[in-house]
N, C-alpha and C positions, 0 to 999 in steps of 0.2 A: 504493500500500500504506500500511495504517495503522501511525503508528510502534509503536502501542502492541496493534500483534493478539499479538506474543508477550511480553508485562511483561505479563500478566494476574499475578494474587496467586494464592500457591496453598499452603494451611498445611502446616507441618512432617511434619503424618502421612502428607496425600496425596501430598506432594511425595518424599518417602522410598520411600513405596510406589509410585508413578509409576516413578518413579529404576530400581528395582530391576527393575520387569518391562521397562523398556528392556535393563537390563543382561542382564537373562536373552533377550531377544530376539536382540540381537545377538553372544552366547556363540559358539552351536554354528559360523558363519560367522570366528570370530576364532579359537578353537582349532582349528577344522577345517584352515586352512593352515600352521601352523608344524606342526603335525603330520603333515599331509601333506608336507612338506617336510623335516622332519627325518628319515623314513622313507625318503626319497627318494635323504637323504644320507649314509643308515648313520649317522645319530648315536647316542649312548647314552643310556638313559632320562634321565643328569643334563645328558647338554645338552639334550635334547628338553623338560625339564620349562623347562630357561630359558628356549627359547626362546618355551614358552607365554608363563611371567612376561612376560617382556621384551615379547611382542605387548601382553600387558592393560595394563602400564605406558603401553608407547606410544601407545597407542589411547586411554587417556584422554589424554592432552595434548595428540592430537592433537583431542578433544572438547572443550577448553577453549579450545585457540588458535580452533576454528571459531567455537564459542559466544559467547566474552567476547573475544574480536579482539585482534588488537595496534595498538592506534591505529585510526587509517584505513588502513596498510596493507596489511593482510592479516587474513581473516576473515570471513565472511559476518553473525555475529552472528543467524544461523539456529538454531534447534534441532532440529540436526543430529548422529545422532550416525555415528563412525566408527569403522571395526574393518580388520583384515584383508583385501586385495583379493585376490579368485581370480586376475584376470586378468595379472598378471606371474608367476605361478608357475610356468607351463613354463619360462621362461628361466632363475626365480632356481635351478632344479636344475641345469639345463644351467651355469649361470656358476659354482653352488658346486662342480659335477660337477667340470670343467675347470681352473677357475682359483683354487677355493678360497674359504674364507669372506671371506679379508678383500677379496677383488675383487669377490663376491658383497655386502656392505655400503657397500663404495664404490660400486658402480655405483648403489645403493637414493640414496645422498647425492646424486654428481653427478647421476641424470635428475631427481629431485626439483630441484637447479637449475637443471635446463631447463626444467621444471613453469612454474615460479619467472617465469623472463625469459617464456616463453610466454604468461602472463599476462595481461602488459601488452600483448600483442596480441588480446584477449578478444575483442574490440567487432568485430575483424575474422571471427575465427571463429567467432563467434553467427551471424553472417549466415548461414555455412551449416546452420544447425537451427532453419529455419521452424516450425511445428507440424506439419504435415504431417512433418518428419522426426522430430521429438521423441516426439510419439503414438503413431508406430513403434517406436519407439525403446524407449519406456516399456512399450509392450504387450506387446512380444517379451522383454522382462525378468521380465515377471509368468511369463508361457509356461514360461520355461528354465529359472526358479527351482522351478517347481511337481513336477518330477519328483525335484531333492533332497530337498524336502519328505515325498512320497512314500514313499521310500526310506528316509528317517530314520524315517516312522509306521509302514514295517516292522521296524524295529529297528537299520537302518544297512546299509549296505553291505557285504561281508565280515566282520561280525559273528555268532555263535554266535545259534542264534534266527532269522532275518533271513528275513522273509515269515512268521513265525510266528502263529498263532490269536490268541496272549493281546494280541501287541505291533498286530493289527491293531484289534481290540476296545479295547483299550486309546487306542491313538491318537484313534482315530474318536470313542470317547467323551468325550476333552478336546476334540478340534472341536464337535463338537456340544454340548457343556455352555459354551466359553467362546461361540459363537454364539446361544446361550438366553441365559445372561448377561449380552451384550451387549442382546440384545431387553427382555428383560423385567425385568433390574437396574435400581434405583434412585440416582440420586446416587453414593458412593463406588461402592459395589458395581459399577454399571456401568463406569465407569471402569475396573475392578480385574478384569475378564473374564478378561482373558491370567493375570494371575498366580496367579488363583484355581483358573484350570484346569490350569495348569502346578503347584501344590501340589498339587491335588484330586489328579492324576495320579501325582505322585513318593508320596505319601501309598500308591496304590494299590500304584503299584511295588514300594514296600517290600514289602509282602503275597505279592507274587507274587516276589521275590528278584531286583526286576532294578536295585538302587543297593548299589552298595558302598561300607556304611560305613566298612568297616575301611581302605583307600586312603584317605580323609579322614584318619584317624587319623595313618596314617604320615606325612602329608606337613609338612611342616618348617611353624612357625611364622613366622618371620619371614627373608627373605633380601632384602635388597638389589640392583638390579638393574643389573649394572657394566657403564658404556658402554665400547666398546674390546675387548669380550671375546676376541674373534680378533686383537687386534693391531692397531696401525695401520690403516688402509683403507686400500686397495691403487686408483690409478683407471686403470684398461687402456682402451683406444679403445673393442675390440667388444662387451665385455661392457654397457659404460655406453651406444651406440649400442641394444643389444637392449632393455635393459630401458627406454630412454625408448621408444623404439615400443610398448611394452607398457603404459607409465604412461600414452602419451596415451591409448589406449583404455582405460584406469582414468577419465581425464579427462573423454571423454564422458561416460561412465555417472554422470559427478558432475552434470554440465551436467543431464542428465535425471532427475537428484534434486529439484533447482529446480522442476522441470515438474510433479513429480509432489507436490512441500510447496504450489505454488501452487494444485494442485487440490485438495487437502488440506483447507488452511488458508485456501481461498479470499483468496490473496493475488495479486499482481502482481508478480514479482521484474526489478526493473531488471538490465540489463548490468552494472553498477557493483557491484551486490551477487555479481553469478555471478564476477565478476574477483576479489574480496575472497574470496571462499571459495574456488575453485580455487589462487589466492594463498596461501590459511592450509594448505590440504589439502598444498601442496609444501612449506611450509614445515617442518609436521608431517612429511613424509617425510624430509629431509632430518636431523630430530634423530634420527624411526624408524630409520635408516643408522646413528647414532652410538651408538645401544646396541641394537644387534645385531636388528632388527626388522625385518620387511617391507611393503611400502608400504601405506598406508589406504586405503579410499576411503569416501564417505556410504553409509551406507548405506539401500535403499528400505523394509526390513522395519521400520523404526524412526519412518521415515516414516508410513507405514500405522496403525503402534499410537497414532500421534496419531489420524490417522483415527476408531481403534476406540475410546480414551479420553475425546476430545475439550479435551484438553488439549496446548497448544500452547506451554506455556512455560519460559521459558529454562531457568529458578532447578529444574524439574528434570532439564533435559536437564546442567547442570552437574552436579547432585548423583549424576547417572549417572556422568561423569567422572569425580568423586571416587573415587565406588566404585569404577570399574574400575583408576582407579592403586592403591587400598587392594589390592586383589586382585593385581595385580600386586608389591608387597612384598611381602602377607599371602600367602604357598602357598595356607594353609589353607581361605581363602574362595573362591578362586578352584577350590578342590578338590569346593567345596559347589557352586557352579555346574555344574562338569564331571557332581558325581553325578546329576543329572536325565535317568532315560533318554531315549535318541534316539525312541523311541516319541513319546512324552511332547510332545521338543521340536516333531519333526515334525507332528503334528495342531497346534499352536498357530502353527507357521510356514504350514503350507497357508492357515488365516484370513488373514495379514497376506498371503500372495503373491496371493492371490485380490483383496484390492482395490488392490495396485500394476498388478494386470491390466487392474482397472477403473479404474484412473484413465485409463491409455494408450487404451480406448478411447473414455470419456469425450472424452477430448481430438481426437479422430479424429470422435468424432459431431460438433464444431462444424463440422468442414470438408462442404463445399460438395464431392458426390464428380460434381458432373458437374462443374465448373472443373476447369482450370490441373491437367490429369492425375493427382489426386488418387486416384484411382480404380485406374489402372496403379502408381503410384510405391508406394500402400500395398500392393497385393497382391502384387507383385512381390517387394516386399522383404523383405517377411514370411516367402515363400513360399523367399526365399536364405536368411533371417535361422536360420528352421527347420532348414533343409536342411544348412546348414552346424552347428547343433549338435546336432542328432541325427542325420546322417549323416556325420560327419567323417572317417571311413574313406575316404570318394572322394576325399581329398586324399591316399592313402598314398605315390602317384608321387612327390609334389613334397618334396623333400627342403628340413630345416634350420627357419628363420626364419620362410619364406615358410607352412611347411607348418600352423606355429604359430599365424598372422596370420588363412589362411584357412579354419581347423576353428574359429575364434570364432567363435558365432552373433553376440554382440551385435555388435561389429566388421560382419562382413557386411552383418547391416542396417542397420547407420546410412551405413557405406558406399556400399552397394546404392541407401537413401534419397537421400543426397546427392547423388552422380552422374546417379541420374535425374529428381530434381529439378531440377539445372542443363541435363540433356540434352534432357527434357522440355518446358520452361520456357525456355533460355535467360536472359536479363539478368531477366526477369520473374520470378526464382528469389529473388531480392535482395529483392524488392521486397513478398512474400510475408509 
């Protein structure tokens, strides 16, 4: 890899406007879990509104430790950005249900320390995510993203509206306008696909009554975002036990970020860079724990919008950072993000999940499918990776922990990949 594929220059206006349509990219996935989770937890609108804060706060510093590293230890110094992970949030209700917030926060700090010490064993656990498991891995992520996406171009799930004529019209036409965009824009304006369709659209929303201004209004100008807010952190055995089972498969899916910037970015990421970012990503969890936030991960849709800009560099994935800490103090900006209907966000998210899709198979078209069971390992797991997240109902017998582990698709298949890759393969698994 070239040291300098992401220090390209990039001037203040497009670097701003870059910045922002990351920000807006990775929103509706960063609000969507403290919200979900504060609902989860009977909280009331003024601690639900923190714990939005407190995620945008966290999520950018967890964007800066990635991007500008601490040293050599910790850090991939990727432009990468990170939000909110879905995938410990059965637990983190079950542990605040149970044992309350402040056991709920400490479990986020200690498995982030196991994140942490894990690390430094990286080089061991690459060996099991050949490509062959990775392309899996990546494809079945495009897959399972695409039905949220979906569901938001109908206006959101349990939402007033939802399946409605206007919000499907609507949606469809910001796909289609930032894919024209993309095709046929010149210089900025190409670039500027996503956010021009994501304005084009709230522009339209307005018209049709579906942003509320007056919510902007109410919401507080400036509030500070107090780490400790529950109290000391409490650290119990089972709670911190559940939620690092949950953070390693966060972990994967980070590993499979790598996979998916290097098809991107047409880079080569060494083991040494995947240990420095999984390294920075615990790190970030860990402060995530200390002001009241839930764990990060990279995220692929952020990924892709490089893809879709063609801009790979740092100075705006920082300046993304920025804003999402500003947002996280400021209420009020972060209120302007929330107002973009789900319509709106959904059609510009279907674009970017569409080519995390195609990278995963990209990755899979290099492989050789009459070798080294290539051919069994991908369809088979795919065929679990599926099945276990659009049918997770078949796991209703199995009570607790386990029941949680095996309704994850992504879990499943990487799973599913690795096991039959080593059962497949034997020692020639390694070697792969």
């Amino acid at each position: 890899m070239k040291k300098e594929s992401f220090d390209e220059k990039v001037g203040w206006g497009r670097m701003l406007l870059v910045g922002f349509q990351h920000v807006l990219t990775m929103c509706p996935g960063t609000i969507a879990v403290p919200l979900i989770l504060a609902g989860a937890l009977g909280l009331n609108e003024k601690e639900t509104a923190f714990l939005v804060s407190a995620n945008f706060f966290t999520s950018g510093i967890a964007i800066l430790i990635q991007v500008l590293g601490i040293g050599k230890l910790a850090g991939s110094r990727y432009p990468i950005v990170l939000g909110s992970s879905f995938a410990p949030l059965s637990p983190m209700i079950l542990i605040g249900k149970e044992y309350g917030m402040a056991a709920l926060f400490g479990s986020v700090i200690a498995s982030g320390a196991v994140i942490f010490l894990l690390s430094f064993f990286m080089d061991k656990i690459l060996k099991l995510f050949p490509q062959v498991v990775v392309g899996t891995f990546v494809t079945l992520i495009g897959i399972t993203l695409a039905p949220t996406a979906l569901r938001d171009l109908a206006g959101g799930e349990g939402n007033a509206g939802f399946g409605s004529v206007e919000n499907l019209i609507l949606g469809l036409a910001v796909l289609i306008f930032i894919l024209l965009v993309d095709k046929y824009g010149k210089g900025i304006w190409k670039s500027m696909s996503l956010l021009l369709g994501i304005t084009a659209g709230t522009a339209a929303g307005c018209f049709l009554h579906m942003v509320d201004i007056a919510s902007i209004a109410q919401v507080e100008i400036f509030q500070p975002v107090q780490p400790f807010a529950y109290g000391v952190p409490e650290f119990k055995l089972w709670p911190i036990f559940l939620m690092t089972i949950f953070c390693i498969i966060n972990m994967i899916q980070c590993i499979g970020v790598f996979s998916v910037m290097d098809e991107i970015a047409d880079v080569e990421t060494e083991n040494e860079i995947k240990e420095r970012g999984i390294r920075g990503q615990a790190v970030a969890q860990m402060i995530t724990g200390a002001f009241n936030s839930v764990p990060s991960t990279m995220f692929n849709e952020n990924v892709s919008l490089i893809g879709l800009t063609k801009i790979k560099s740092r100075s705006v994935i920082t300046t993304a950072g920025i804003m999402i800490i500003l947002a996280g103090i400021f209420p009020k900006i972060s209120a302007v993000f929330t107002a973009v209907p789900k319509c709106v966000l959904g059609g510009a998210t279907l674009a970017l999940f569409g080519v995390i899709t195609s990278s995963g198979i990209s990755m899979l078209s290099r492989l050789d499918f009459s070798k080294d069971n290539n051919f069994k390992i991908v369809g088979t797991s795919i065929a679990i990776g599926v099945g276990a997240a659009f049918a997770s109902d078949a796991f209703v017998n199995i009570l607790g922990t386990l029941q949680m582990i095996l309704s994850n698709g992504l879990f499943m298949v990487s799973i599913s990949a690795i096991l039959l890759n080593l059962l497949l393969n034997g020692k020639k698994a390694f070697r792969k």
